[in-house]
C-alpha positions in Angstrom: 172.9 51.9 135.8 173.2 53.3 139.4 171.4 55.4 141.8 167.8 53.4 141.5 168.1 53.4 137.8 167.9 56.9 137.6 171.5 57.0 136.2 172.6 55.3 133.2 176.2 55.3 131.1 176.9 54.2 127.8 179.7 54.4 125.3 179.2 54.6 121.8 181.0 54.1 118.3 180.6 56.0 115.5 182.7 56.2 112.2 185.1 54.1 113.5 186.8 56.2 115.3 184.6 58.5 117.5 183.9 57.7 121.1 180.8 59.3 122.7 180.5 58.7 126.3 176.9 59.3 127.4 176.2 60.0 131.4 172.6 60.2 131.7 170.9 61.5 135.3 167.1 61.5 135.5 166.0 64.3 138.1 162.6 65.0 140.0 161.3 66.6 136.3 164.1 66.7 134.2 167.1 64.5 132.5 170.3 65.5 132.2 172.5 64.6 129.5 176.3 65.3 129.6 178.2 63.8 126.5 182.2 63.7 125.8 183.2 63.2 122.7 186.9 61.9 121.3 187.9 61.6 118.0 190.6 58.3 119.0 191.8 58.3 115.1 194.3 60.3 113.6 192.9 62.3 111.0 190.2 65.5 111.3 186.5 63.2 110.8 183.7 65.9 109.6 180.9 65.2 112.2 179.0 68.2 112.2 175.9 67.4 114.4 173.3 64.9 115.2 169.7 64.4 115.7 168.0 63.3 118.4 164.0 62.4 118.2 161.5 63.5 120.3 158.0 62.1 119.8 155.5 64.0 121.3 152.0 62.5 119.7 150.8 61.2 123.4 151.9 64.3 125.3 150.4 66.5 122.9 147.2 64.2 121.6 148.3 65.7 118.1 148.6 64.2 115.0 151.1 65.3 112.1 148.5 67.8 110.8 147.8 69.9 114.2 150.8 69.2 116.7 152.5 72.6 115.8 150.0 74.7 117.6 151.1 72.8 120.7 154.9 73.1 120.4 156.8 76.4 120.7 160.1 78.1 120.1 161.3 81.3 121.6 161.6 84.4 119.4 162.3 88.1 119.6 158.5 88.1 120.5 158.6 85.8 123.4 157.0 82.1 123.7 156.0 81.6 119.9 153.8 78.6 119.2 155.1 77.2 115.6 152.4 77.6 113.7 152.5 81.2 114.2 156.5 81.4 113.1 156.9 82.5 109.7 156.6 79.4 107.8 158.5 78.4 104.1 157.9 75.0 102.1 160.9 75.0 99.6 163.3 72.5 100.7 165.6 69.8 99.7 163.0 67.8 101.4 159.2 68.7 101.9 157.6 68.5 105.3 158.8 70.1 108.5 160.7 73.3 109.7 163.7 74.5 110.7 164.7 77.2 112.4 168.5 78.0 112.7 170.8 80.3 115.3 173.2 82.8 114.3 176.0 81.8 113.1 175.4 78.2 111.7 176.3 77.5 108.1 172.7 77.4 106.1 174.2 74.6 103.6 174.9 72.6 106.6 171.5 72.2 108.1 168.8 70.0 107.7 167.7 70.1 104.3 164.1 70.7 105.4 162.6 74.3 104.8 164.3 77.1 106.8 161.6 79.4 108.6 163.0 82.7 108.6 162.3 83.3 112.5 165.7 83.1 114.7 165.3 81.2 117.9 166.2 83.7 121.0 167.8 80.5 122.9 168.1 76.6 122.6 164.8 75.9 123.9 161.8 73.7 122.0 159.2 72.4 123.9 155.0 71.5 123.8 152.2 71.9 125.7 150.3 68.5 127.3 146.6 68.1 125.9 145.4 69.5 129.0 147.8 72.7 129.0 148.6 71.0 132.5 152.3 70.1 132.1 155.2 71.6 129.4 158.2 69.6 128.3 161.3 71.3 126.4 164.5 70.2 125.5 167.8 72.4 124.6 171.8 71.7 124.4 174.9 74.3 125.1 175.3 73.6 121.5 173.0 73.4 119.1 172.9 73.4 115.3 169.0 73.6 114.9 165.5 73.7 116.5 163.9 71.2 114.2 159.6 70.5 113.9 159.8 67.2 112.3 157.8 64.8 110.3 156.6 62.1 112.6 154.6 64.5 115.3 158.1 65.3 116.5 160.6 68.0 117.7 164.5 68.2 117.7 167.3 70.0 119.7 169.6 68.9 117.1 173.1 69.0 119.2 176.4 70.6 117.4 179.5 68.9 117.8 181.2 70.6 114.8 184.0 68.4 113.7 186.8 66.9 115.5 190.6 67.1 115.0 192.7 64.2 115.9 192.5 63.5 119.5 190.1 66.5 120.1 187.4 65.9 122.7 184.5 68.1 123.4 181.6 67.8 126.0 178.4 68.8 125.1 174.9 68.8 127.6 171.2 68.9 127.1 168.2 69.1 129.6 165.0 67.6 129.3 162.3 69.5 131.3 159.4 68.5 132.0 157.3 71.2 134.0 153.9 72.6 134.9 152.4 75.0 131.9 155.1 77.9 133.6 156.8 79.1 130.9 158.5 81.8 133.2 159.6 79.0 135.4 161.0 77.2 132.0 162.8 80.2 131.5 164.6 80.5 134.8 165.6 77.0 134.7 167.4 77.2 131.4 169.5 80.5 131.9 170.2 78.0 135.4 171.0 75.5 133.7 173.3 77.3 130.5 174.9 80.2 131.6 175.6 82.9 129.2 173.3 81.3 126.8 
């Protein structure tokens, strides 16, 4: 770590032949991921996309049956709290929803039910218990906004599969703001261009 431990790095292994360098920078109210990733073997390996967890039980006060109202997405209708998306229940697996950008294969998603509502950008987030404070997450590539099962919401990052040699860099933001969604806005479009 460097920089007061507000800095990390790590390198990771996976499949045995993908490399995933992590740099890691924790701002004022925000973290900042930048990832490369380098397929080092010599054939194409058919990693699509991965998952990471965000609890948010404590920020929230939510359980599994009530966080939704807390966490939002944004539609063609602006900040939309999830439990007023359009909701399904039939999937591979029961519990959760997912909602998918344009342009992502639907057989290639989570196998959780697929609400019908398009994100308008990269951005999930909640709202604290007191509606004080807003955090949000989003990557310059992402293969799904996911509400999960265990009080939880993903940013599911989309690498997309790697050729031999192939390396691609992907970020994320973690924000963590006063209730100003306008503000959460701004920051984003900052932060990803053209997105």
């Amino acid at each position: 770590s460097e920089d007061n431990g507000k800095h990390i790095k790590l390198r990771s292994m996976v499949q045995p032949n993908i490399e995933v360098l992590h740099d890691i920078k924790a701002g004022t109210d925000d973290v900042d991921f930048n990832l490369v990733i380098t397929n080092k073997g010599d054939k194409a390996e058919n990693i699509d996309w991965f998952q990471p967890c965000i609890r948010v039980n404590e920020f929230t006060n939510r359980e599994q049956d009530d966080y939704i109202a807390r966490c939002f997405i944004f539609t063609k209708n602006g900040l939309t709290t999830l439990d007023k998306t359009n909701r399904t229940h039939n999937g591979y697996y029961k519990g959760g929803q997912t909602y998918i950008p344009p342009g992502i294969n639907l057989k290639d998603v989570n196998p959780r039910p697929i609400s019908p509502d398009i994100p308008a950008n990269g951005l999930i987030g909640c709202f604290s218990d007191d509606n004080k404070y807003l955090m949000a997450t989003a990557w310059d590539h992402y293969q799904e906004l996911f509400q999960g099962i265990f009080v939880c919401i993903h940013s599911d990052p989309r690498i997309g599969g790697l050729q031999p040699g192939e390396v691609k860099h992907l970020h994320g933001k973690m924000y963590f703001l006063k209730n100003d969604p306008a503000e959460l806005l701004k920051r984003y479009k900052k932060d990803f261009p053209g997105m």
